[in-house]
C-alpha positions in Angstrom: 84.8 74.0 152.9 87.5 75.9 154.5 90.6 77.1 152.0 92.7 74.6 154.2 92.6 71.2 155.8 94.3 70.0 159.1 95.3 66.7 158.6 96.6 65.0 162.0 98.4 61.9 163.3 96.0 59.1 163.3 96.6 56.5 165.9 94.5 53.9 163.6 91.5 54.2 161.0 89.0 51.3 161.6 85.5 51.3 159.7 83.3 50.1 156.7 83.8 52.9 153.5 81.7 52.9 150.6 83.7 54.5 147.7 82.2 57.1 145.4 80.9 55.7 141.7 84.1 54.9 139.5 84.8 58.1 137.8 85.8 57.0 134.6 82.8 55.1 134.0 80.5 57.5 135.1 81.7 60.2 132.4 80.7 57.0 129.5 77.4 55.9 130.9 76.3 59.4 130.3 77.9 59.6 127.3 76.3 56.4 126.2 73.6 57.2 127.5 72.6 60.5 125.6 73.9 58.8 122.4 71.5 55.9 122.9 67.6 55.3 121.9 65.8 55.0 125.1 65.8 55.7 128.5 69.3 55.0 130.2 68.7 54.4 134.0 72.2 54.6 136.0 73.0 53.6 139.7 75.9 54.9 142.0 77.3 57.6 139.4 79.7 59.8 141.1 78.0 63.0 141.9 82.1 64.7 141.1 82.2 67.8 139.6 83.9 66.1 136.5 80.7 64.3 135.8 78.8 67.2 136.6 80.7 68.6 133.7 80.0 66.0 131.0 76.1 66.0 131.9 76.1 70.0 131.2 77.5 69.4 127.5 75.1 66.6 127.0 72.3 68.8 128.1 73.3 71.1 125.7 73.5 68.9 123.2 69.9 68.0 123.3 70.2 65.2 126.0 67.1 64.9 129.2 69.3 64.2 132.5 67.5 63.9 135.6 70.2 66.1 138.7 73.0 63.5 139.1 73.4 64.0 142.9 70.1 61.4 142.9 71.0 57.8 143.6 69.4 56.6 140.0 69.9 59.0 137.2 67.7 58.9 134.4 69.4 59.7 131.1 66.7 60.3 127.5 69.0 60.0 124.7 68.7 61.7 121.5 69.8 58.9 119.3 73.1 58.4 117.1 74.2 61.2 115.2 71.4 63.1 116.5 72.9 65.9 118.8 71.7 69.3 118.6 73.5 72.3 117.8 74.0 74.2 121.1 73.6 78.1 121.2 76.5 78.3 123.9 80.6 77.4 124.4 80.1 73.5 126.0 82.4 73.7 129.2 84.2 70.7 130.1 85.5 72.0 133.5 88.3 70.5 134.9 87.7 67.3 133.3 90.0 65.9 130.8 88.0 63.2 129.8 85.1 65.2 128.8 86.6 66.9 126.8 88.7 64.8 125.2 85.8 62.1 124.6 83.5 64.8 123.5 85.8 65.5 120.5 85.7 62.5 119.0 81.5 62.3 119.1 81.5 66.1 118.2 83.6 65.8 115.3 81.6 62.4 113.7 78.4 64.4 113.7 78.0 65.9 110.1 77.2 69.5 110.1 77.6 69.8 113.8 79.5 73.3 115.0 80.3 73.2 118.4 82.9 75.4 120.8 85.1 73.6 124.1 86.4 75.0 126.7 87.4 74.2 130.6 88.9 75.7 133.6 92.3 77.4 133.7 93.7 74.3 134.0 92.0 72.3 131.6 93.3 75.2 129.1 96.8 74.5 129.9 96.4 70.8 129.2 97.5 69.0 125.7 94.7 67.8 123.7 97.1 67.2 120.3 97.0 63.3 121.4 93.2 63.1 120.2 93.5 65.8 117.8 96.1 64.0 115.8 94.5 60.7 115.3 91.1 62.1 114.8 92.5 65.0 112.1 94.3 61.4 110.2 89.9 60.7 110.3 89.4 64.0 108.6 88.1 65.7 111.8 88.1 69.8 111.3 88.9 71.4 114.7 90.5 74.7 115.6 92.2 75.4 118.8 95.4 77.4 120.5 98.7 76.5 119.3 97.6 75.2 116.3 94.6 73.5 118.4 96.8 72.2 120.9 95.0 73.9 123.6 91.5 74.3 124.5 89.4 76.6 123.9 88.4 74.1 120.5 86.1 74.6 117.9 84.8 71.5 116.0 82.8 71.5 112.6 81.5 67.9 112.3 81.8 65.9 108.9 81.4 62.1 108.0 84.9 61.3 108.7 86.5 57.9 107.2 87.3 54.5 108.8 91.0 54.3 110.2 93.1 52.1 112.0 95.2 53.9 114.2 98.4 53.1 116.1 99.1 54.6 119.4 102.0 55.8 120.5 100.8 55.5 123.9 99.1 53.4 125.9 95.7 56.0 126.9 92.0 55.3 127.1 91.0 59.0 126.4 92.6 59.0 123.1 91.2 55.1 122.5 87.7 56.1 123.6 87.7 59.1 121.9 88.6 57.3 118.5 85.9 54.6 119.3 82.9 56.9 120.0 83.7 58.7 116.3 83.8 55.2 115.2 80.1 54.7 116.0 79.2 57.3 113.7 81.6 55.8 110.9 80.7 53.7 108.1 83.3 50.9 108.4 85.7 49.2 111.0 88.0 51.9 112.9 90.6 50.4 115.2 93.1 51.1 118.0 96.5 49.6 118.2 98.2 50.9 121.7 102.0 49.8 122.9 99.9 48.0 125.4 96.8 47.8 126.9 94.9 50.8 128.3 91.7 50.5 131.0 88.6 48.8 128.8 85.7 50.7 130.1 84.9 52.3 127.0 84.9 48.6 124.8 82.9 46.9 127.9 80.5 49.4 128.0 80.0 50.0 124.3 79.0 46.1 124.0 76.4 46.4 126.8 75.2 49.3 124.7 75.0 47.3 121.7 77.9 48.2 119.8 80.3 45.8 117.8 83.3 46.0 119.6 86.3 43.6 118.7 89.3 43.5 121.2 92.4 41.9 119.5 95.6 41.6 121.7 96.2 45.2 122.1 93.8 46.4 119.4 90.3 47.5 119.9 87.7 47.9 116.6 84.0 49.3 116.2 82.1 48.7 113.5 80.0 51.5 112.0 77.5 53.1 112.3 76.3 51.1 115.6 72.7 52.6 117.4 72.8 52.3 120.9 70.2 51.1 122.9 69.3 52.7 126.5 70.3 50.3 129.5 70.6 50.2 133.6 74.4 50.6 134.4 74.9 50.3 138.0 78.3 51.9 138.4 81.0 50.2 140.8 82.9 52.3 143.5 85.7 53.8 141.9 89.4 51.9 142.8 91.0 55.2 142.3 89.5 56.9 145.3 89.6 53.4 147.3 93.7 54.1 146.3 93.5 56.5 149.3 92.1 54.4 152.2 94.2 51.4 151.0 97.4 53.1 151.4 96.1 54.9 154.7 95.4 51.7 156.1 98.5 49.7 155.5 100.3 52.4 157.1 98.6 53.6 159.6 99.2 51.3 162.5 96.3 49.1 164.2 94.1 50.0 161.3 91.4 48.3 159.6 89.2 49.3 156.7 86.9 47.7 155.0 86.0 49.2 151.3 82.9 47.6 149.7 81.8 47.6 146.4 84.8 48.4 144.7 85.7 47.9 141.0 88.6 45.4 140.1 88.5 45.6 136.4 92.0 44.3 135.6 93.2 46.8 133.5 92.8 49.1 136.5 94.0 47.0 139.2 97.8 47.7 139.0 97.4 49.4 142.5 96.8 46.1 144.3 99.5 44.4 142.4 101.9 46.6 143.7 100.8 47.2 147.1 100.3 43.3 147.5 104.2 43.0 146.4 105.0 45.8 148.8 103.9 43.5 151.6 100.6 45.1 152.1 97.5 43.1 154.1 94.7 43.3 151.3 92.1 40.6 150.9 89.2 40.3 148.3 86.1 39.4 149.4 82.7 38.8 147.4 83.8 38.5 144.3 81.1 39.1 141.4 80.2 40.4 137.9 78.1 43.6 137.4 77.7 44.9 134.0 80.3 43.5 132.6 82.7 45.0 135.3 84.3 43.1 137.9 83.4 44.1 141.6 84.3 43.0 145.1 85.0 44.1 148.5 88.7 45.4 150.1 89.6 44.4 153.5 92.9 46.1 154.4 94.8 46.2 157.4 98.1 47.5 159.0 101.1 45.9 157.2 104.8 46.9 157.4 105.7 47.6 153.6 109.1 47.3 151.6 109.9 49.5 148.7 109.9 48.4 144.8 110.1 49.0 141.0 107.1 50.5 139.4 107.4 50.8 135.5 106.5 49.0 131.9 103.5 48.2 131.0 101.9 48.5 134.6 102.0 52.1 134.5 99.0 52.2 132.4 97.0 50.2 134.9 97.7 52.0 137.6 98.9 56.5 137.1 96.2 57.6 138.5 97.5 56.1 141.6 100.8 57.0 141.8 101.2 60.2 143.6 99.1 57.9 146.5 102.0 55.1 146.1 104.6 57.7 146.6 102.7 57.9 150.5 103.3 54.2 150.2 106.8 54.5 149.6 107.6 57.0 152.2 106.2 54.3 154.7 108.0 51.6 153.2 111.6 49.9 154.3 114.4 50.5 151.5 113.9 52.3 148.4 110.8 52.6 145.9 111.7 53.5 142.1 109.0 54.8 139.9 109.7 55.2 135.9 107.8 55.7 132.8 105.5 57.8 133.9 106.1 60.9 132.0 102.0 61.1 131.8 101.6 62.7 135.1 103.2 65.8 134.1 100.0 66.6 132.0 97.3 66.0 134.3 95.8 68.3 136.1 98.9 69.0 137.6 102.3 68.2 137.2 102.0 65.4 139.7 105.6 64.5 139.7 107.3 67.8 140.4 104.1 68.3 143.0 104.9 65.0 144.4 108.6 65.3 144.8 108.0 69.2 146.0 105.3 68.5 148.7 106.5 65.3 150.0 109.3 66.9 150.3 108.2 69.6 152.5 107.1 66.7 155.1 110.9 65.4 155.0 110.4 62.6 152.2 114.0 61.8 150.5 112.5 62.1 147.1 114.2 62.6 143.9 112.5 63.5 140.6 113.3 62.1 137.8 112.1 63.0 134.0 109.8 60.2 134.2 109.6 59.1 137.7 110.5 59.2 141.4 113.3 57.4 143.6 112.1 57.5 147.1 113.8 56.3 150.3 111.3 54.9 152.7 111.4 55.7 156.2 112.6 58.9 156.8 110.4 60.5 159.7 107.8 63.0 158.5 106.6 66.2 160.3 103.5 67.8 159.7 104.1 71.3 157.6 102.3 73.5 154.8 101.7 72.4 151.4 99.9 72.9 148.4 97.5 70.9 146.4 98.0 73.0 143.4 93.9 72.6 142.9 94.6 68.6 142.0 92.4 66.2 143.6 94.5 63.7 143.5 97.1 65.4 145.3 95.1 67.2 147.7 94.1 63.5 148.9 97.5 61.8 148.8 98.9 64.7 151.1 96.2 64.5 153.5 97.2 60.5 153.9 100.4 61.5 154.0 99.4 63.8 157.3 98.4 60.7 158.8 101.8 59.5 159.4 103.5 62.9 159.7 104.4 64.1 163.6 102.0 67.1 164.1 99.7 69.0 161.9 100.0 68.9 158.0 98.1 71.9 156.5 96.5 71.0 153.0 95.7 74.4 150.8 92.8 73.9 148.1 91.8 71.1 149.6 88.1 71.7 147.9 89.5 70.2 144.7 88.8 66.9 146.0 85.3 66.8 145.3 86.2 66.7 141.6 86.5 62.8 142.5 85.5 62.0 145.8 83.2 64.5 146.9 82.6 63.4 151.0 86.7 62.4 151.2 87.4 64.6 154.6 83.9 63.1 156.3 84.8 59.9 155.6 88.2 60.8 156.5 87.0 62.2 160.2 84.5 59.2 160.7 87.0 56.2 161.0 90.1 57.9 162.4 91.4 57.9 166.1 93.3 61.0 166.3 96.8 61.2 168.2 96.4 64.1 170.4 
């Protein structure tokens, strides 16, 4: 792909998407997977390059997986506590989850040395959230900054039971804590302010695994074996995100997004868009491996600006850069708070947010922990940078939809970390304004 991306004034976006494999379950079915006895067999798991990622490390570790670009990937797991000693540095890429998740089974494995590392950016993120917790287990790992910063080393050891109390609400730091669990003799538990996405507990039961949820605390009891299943894994809501937004402000548009997961503790998105006015309906409604699934119609809707914060932030950051689009859209102003997480992704998505928004004539102020944005203020199409975040590099090219003229996206490449054929689906249900 070319180093930049045009994005143009649509005059509408009609068409039927089917959304890439929800990322987040993707990275634990192969992690599940590979732990488990058995063939796992897997169906619609996001051919990213941040699942890409987590199936190298499990290869090294001793796992069989079949080339995940395949519509059913076959996974041969090694078998609890069973990983093998790799002769290289496991690379987590770009992907925060991989390597955060991969601590916490790395460091439950007694005797097990192993080395992390990822991208430039992945270097630069914070990984003393899992560290902290899992060091209170006895874990042994090494890192910059006191093992702040990647690259880690990790000398597994039987570490001890422990209930831990979150300071934040984050399923990397939960999961990670609950896959060391398996390995654990005893009950090890998770207390968060409030209540994180679930994929790891669901999954873990369909697995096997004696998994408690309690209000806002989650406990494993170990050692659990796993046993191999199918996972058929539901589009991801996160890159539906995109097309939702685009088509509730795009005028005369129409999108329908099939097969997309509504777990609840990911669903914060529609909750807000639905009290900012937008036409969304659920359709086909149904159960699949424990996850919820259904079918997005959206159309054309004039939006009004709100208050994002509390405990929906956890159910929806991922998202947020995308609602800011929303906001600019929107009549009256839209407030954003408590969302000091997005300054440690893979960007720092509010000061990219505020900056390149900005650049298309958003009135946007940045806050510590948020945004304040004033909706309706006339965009025009100018240069900006994704900063290598795909999250980013999407929202701005939705953003271009709207804008008079031609919004160039730089890095727009970065996009395949999530959503892989974005700018085809992109061209295939737009009407350009020429």
């Amino acid at each position: 792909m070319s180093n930049t991306f045009a994005s143009k004034t649509a005059q509408k976006l009609v068409g039927t998407i089917q959304v890439p494999g929800d990322k987040s379950i993707s990275h634990r079915a192969l992690m599940l997977g590979a732990l488990a006895q058995g063939e796992t067999l897997i169906e619609g798991l996001l051919p990213g390059e941040d699942p890409c990622s987590t199936a190298a490390c499990l290869r090294q570790l001793g796992a069989e997986i079949s080339p995940i670009d395949s519509t059913l990937v076959r996974v041969r797991g090694v078998g609890l506590g069973n990983f093998q000693e790799s002769d290289d540095i496991l690379n987590a890429g770009n992907s925060g989850t991989t390597m955060r998740l991969m601590l916490g089974l790395l460091s439950a494995q007694p005797g097990l040395f192993s080395c992390m590392t990822g991208d430039a950016s992945l270097r630069s993120r914070p990984m003393d959230r899992v560290l902290k917790p899992l060091a209170a287990m006895g874990a042994e790992i090494w890192g910059r900054e006191g093992g702040r910063r990647a690259p880690l080393a990790i000398r597994g050891k039987a570490l001890r039971a422990f209930h831990y109390h979150s300071p934040i609400a984050s399923a990397q730091v939960k999961s990670a804590i609950l896959l060391a669990g398996l390995l654990i003799d005893g009950e090890t538990s998770v207390t968060e302010p409030t209540r994180s996405r679930d994929h790891s507990e669901r999954m873990l039961t369909a697995f096997g695994a004696k998994v408690i949820q309690d209000g806002y605390t989650a406990t494993i009891q170990g050692p659990t074996q796993l046993l191999g299943q199918r996972v058929i894994v539901p589009g991801d809501i996160s890159s539906a995100a995109f097309w939702l937004v685009a088509a509730s402000i795009v005028p005369d548009s129409e999108l329908y997004l099939r097969n997309v997961g509504l777990n609840p503790t990911r669903t914060g998105v529609l909750d807000v868009l639905l009290e900012m006015g937008a036409n969304i309906a659920i359709e086909n409604q149904r159960e699949t491996c424990g996850e919820i699934v259904g079918d997005l119609r959206v159309r054309s809707a004039a939006l009004k600006g709100c208050t994002i914060g509390g405990d929906l932030i956890p159910r929806l950051v991922d998202e947020i850069p995308i609602l800011a689009v929303a906001a600019c859209a929107a009549q009256g102003k839209t407030v954003i708070r408590d969302a000091a997480e997005l300054r440690v992704k893979e960007s720092d998505r509010l000061a990219v947010v505020a900056r390149e928004l900005g650049k298309l004539g958003a009135a946007i102020e940045e806050f510590p922990d948020g945004l304040r944005i004033l909706g309706e203020q006339p965009l025009a199409g100018a240069e900006v940078q994704s900063y290598a975040d795909h999250r980013i590099a999407m929202s701005l090219t939705i953003a271009g939809l709207i804008a008079r003229g031609t919004t160039t996206i730089h890095e727009p490449a970065c996009a395949t970390v999530s959503y892989p054929n974005f700018f085809a689906d992109l061209e295939r249900i737009r009407t350009v304004n020429l």
